[in-house]
N, C-alpha and C positions, 0 to 999 in steps of 0.2 A: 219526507224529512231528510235533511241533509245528512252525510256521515259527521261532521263536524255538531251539529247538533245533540244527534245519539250517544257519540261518544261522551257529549257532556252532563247528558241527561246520567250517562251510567255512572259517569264518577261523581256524581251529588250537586255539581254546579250548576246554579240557576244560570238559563241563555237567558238574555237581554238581545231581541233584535236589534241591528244596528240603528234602523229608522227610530227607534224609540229613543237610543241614548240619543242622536241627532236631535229629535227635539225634545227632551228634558232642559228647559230653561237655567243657567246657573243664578242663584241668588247673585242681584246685584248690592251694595254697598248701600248700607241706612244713607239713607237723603237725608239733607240737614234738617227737613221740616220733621221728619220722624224721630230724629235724634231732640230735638226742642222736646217736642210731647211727650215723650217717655222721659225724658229729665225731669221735665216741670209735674208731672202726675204724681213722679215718685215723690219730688219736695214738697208736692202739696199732702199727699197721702205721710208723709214725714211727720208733718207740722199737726196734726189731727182735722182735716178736710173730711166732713160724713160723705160718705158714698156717692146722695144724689148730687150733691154739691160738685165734687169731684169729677163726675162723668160729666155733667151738664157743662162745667167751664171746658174741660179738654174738646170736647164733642163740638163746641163753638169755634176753640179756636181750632180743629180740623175743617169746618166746613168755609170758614172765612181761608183756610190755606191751599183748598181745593185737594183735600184726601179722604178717602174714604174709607171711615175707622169705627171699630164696635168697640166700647170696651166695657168691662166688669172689675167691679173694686170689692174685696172685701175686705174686714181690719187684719190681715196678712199678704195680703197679695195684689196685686193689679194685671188683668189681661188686654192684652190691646192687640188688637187686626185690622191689619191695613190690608187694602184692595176689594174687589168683587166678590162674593163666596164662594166663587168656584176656584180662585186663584190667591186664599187667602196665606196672609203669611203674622203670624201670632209670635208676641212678644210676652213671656210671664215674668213679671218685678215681683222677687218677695221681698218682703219688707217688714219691720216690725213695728205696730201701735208706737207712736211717738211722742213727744210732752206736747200740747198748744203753744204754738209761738206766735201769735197773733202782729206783729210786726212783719216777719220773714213773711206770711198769708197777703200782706198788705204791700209786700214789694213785688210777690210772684203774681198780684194779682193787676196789678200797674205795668208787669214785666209784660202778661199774658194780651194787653188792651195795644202796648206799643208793636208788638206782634203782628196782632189783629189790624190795627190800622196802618201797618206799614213802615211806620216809624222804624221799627229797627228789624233786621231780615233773621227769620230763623239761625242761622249759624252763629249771629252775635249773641240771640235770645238763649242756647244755649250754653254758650260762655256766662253769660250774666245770671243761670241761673246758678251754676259753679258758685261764682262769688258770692252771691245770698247766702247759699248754703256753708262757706269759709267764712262769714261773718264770723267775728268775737261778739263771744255774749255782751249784752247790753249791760246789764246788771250782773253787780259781785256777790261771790257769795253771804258776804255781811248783810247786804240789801235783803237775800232771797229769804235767809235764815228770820228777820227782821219782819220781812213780813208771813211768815210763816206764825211768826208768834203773836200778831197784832190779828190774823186771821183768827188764830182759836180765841185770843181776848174778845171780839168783838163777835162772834160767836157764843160766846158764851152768856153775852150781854142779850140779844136778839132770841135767844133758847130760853130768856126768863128767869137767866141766874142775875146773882149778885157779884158781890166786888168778889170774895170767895173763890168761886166760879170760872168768874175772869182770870184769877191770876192762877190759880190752878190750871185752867187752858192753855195760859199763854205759857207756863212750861212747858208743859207736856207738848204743845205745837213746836216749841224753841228745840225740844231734843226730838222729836220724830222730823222735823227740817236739817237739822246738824246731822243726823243718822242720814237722811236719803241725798244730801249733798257729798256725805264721805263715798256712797253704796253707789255713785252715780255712775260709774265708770267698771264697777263690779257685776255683771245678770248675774251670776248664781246669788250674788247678795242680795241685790234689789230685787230679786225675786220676791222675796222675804219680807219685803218692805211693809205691806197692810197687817202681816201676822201680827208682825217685832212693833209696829206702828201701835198697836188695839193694845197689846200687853204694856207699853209703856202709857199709855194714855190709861187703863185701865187700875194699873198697878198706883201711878201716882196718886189718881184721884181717890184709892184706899188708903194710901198713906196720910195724905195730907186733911181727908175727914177724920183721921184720929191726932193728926198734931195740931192744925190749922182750925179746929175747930167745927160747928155744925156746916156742913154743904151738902149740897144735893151733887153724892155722885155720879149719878146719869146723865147730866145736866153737863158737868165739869168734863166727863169722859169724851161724848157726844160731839162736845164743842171742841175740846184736842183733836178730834180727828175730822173735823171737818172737810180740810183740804182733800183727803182720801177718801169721803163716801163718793160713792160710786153714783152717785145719783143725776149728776150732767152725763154719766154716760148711759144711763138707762133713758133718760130722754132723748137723748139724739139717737139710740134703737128705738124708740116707738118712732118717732119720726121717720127712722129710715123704712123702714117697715109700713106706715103710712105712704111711706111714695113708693110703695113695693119697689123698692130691695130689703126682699127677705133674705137672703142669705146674711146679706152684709147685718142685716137690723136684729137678727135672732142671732150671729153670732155675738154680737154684744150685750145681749140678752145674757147669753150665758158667761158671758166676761164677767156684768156685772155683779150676776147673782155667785159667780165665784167669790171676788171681791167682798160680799156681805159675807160669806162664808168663813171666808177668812178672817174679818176684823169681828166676826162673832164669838168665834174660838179665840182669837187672840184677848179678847174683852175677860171672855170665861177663865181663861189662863191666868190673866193678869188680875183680876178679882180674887184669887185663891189666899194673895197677900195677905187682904183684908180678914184672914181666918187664923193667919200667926200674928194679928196685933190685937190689943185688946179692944174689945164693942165703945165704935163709936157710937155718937146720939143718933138716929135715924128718927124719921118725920115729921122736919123739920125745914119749914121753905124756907126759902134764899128772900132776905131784903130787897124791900121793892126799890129798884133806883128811880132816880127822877124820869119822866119820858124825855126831854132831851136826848140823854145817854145812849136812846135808842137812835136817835139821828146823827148822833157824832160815831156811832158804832154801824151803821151803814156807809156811811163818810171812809170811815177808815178801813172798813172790808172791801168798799170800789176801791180803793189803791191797794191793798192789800194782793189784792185777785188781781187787778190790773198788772203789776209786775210778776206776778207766777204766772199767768200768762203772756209776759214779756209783751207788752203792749208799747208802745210807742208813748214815749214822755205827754206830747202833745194831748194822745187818748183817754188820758188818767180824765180828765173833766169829764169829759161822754163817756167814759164808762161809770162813774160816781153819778152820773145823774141821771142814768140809763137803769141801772140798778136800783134806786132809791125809786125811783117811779114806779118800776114793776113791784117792787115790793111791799109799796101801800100801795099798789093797785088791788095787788092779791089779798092783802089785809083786810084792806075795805070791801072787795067782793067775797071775801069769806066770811063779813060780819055779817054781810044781807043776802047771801045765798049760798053758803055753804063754803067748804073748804076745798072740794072740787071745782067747783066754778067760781071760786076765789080765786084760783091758778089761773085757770083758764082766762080770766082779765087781766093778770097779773102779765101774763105771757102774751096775750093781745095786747095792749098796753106796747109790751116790751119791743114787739113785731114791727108794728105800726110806725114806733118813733124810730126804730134802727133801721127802717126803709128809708123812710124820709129824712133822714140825717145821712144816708148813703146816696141818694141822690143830688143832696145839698154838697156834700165834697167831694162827692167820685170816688167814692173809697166802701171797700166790702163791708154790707151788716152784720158779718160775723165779731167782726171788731167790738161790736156791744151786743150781739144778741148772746153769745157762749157767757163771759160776766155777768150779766147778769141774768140767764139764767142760773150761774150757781149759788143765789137768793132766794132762788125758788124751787128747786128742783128736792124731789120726795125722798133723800136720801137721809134724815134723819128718821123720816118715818120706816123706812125701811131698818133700821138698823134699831129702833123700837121693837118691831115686827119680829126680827129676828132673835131678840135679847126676851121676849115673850116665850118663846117655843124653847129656846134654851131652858129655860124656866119652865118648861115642863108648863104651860101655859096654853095649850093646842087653839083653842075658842081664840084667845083672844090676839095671838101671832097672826093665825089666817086672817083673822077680821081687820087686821093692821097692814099685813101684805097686801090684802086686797084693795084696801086706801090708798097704798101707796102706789098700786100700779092704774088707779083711778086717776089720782093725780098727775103721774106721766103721760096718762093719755090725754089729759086736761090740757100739760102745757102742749106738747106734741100740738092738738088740735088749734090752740090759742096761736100759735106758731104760722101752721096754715091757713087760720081763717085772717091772720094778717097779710099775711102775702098774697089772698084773694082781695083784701081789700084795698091794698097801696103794692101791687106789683115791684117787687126790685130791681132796684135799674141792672144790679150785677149779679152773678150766679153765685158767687161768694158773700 
């Protein structure tokens, strides 16, 4: 051992042979092609992209750009490694759960094909995915709040209430969308959002059963809070989770079952009203409306959901008739087999035509599969389930919970056994 070494071992400093530092490689500069992928991951992971979706489109356009990349998504984070495994070099994007923008999904994924074919070179695809993301909103907030409230009216219509019902929802949807467009720009506010959401929706429908006359509370409640059951997000966790990504699909597992948590207590909260006014009439249904009403009130919830999740003017058609299909699909398969495998047609149905309609314009099937899954998706029965056990009700909560996660796997499977049967041209 050298004196120069000794000497250094004694005063604490780790030696470093020279041959070593020699060849320690220095990181060179992100390549345009990697700076592309990590912008576009993140906007896709921005916009609500589930997991498998999201690896399978980046992982494409890495192999059509010649790099060689792993990555993992969960609903906070994205990792991506680029090179051999022995020479790997990792990228972590955190990120937070973002609203669906189904338009911006339909530029990055147009953006992602001109990539892919050449059309336009990584460092410009970069650039351009900047501008997607500095888009101005499409829709004001007059529009969103507008259809926020046409959602719980037709909602409430589809739930089996009456006029009652309806216009009680579309309140309560009118001031829980005016609250979450003021709270949008606030997280410690919008945190709060499903609590503050379930006590208004809850509260009103006390109130207005003893001004408004006889209504079925649960009904009117139910249908206010539409927009926020959690239940497109619990099916696209079983889903994810069927194409094992577990991590990504059981944390949303427990997002969603938060979510229930929350608008159950805010429910319970907001019901307390109902105990300083004096006894309305209870047991008493809601007037049967004509069945028409049921078709103009799917009508108006595909546009409804169409512009909450910012869809493209043109889409509002395919998605109104995207969702009205699965939705007597599920109907009609729940009169002659059940209310499980009523979904499960409901959602095959739905699979089936958003392939084949994505093939027909080259444009992703998420654009009508997410709409109109929230037609069908088991989130009022969950919120049933849970408003049961609050109720001190144990038997009959579980018996309810366990329907509703019957039905998630229902749509979940209806989902995949489309996609085995009409392959998607696109990975979105």
């Amino acid at each position: 051992m050298c004196a120069a070494t000794v000497s250094s071992a004694l005063e604490g400093t780790p030696v470093v042979p020279s041959e070593i530092l020699a060849s320690t490689p220095s990181l060179p500069p992100p390549a345009p092609a990697v700076t592309f992928i990590l912008r576009l991951g993140q906007a896709l992971h921005r916009y609500g992209t589930p997991a498998h979706r999201l690896e399978g489109l980046m992982q494409r356009v890495c192999e059509r750009l010649g790099l060689d990349t792993r990555f993992f998504s969960t609903p906070t984070a994205i990792f991506a490694s680029f090179g051999p495994p022995e020479a790997l070099q990792t990228c972590l994007i955190r990120t937070e759960p973002g609203d669906t923008d189904l338009e911006r999904l339909t530029l990055l994924d147009v953006l992602a094909d001109d990539v892919i074919h050449g059309r336009m070179s990584p460092s410009e695809g970069a650039l351009r995915v900047e501008a997607i993301l500095a888009r101005p909103p499409r829709y004001g907030p007059l529009l969103q709040i507008l259809c926020w409230t046409l959602a719980g009216a037709a909602a409430g219509r589809l739930f089996g209430g009456g006029l009652r019902e309806m216009l009680v929802a579309a309140l309560s949807s009118f001031a829980i969308g005016a609250f979450d467009l003021a709270t949008v720009k606030q997280p410690s506010t919008a945190r709060v959002l499903e609590f503050a959401a379930a006590i208004i929706a809850s509260a009103t429908a006390a109130v207005a059963a003893r001004f408004l006359g006889p209504l079925s509370v649960e009904v009117a409640t139910l249908a206010g809070l539409i927009v926020l059951l959690p239940g497109l997000a619990l099916t696209v966790a079983i889903n994810e989770v069927a194409t094992r990504n577990l991590i990504s699909g059981t944390s949303r597992l427990t997002g969603a079952a938060l979510v229930f948590l929350q608008l159950g207590f805010g429910v319970a909260l907001g019901g307390k009203v109902a105990v300083l006014l004096p006894p309305a009439p209870v047991g008493l249904t809601p007037a049967a409306l004509p069945p028409w009403t049921a078709v103009v009130s799917l009508l108006v919830a595909g546009f409804a959901i169409a512009v909450l999740f910012r869809a493209h003017p043109r889409d509002w058609g395919w998605i109104a008739l995207g969702g009205t299909c699965a939705f007597a699909g599920s109907r009609l398969g729940a009169l002659f087999l059940g209310p499980q495998l009523g979904a499960f047609v409901g959602a095959l149905l739905l699979g089936i035509g958003s392939n084949a309609l994505a093939k027909l314009r080259n444009r992703p099937s998420m654009t009508t599969v997410l709409p109109g899954l929230m037609l069908l998706v088991p989130g009022s029965v969950g919120f049933r389930s849970l408003a049961s056990l609050m109720e001190r009700d144990v038997v009959a909560g579980v018996d309810t919970a366990f329907s509703m996660l019957m039905v998630a796997v229902a749509l979940a499977s209806g989902l995949l056994a489309a996609n085995a049967v009409l392959p998607p041209r696109k990975v979105l």
